[in-house]
N, C-alpha and C positions, 0 to 999 in steps of 0.2 A: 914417701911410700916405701914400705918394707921389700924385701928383695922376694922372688918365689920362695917357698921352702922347698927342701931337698927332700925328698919321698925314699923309703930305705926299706928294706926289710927290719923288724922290730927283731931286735935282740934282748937277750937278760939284763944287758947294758946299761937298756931303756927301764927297767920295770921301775925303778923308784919316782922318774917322771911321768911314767905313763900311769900310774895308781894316783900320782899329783893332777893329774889331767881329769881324771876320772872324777874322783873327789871334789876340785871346782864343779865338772858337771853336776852331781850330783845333791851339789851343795843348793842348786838352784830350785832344786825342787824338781824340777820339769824333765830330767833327766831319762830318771828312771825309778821303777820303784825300790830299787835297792836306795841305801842312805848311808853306806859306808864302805869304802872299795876295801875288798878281801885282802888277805895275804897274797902274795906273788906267786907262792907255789897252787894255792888255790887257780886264779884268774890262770897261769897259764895251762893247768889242766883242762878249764875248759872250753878255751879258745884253741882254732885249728894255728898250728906253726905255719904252715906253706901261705894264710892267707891271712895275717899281720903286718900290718905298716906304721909307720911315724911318719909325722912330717915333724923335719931340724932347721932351724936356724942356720946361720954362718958358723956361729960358735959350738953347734953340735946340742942345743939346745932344745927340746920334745915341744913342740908346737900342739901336735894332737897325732891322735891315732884312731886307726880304722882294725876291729879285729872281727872275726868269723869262730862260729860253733853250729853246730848240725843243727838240723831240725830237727833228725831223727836217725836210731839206730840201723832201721829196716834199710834194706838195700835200694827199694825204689824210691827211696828219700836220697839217693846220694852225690844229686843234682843239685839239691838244695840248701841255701846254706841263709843262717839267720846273723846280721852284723849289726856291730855298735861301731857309731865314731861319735869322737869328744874331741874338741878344740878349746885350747887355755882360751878362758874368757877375754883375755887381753889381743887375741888375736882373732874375737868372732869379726865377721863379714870382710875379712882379709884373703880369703881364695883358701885358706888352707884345707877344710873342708872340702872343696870340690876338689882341691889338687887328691887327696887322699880319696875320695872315689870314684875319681877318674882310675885311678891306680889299682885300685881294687877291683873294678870292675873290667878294665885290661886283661888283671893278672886270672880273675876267677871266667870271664870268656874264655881264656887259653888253654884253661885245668877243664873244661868242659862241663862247667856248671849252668844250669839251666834257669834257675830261680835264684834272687835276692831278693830277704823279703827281712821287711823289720818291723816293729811296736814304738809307734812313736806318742807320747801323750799330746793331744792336740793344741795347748795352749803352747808345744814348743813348732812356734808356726816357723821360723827360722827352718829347722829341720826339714821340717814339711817341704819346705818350699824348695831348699835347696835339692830334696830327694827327688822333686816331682823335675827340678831342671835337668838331671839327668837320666832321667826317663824311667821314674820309679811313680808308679799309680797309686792309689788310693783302692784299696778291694772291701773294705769295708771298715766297720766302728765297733769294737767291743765296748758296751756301754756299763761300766761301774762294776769294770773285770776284777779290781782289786782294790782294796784299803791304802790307803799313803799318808801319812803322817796326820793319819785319822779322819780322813776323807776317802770316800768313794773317789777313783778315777777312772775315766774311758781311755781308752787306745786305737789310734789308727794304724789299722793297718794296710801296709804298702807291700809292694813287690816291682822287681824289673824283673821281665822275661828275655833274656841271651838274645841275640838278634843272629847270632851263628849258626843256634838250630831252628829257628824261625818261627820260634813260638810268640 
């Protein structure tokens, strides 16, 4: 059995395996509907800095990462925050996934965020499953929100409410 992974704040370090991370998810189809991870300077514009993680290896090696972008300009949106995590296929069902949103979910309770909420495609039941063990619900189904490699797809969508403000 692999050893834990080491949970870190995501530096520019990371971006050529964190875009390597991205891309196997992405490659699987079920990911997301994007189908080619951006440039670096792209992806970091539009993820928040304070709420980016990796999980590393021994060797310093990107396991997978957990990152956050707003949901929304407006002010009373500024509780809320929308995340993506990817874990190298070589290490699904090995904990790194929940190590990274245990950590995230840590770090975004303590910044006073009230809502995490993501778009998951439902055939990636894995996700599902692991979001709903950390106490992220199911609010509803966007049914044939968007085209994907020439098919209609639906989206679950999830959210965790803070348990600090007691929503």
């Amino acid at each position: 059995m692999s050893a834990a992974p080491r949970i870190t704040a995501m530096l520019a370090e990371h971006a050529e395996q964190v875009l390597s991370v991205y891309q196997a998810g992405l490659d699987t189809g079920n990911a997301s509907f994007e189908t080619t991870a951006p440039p670096w300077p792209q992806w970091d514009q539009a993820h928040l800095p304070e709420h980016r993680f990796v999980a590393l290896d021994s060797g310093g090696e990107v396991l997978g990462w957990i990152a956050a972008m707003p949901v929304s300009s407006r002010c009373v949106y500024a509780g809320v925050l929308e995340h993506s995590v990817y874990v190298h296929p070589d290490r699904h069902g090995t904990g790194v996934g929940r190590a990274l949103l245990d950590t995230y979910i840590a770090a975004t309770e303590a910044a006073g965020v009230w809502t995490l909420q993501s778009g998951i495609f439902p055939e990636n039941t894995a996700s599902l499953a692991l979001h709903q063990r950390v106490g992220f619900r199911e609010v509803g189904r966007r049914e044939r929100i968007g085209q994907h490699l020439g098919a209609w797809r639906d989206v679950v969508s999830i959210e965790r409410r803070s348990t600090r403000t007691g929503l």
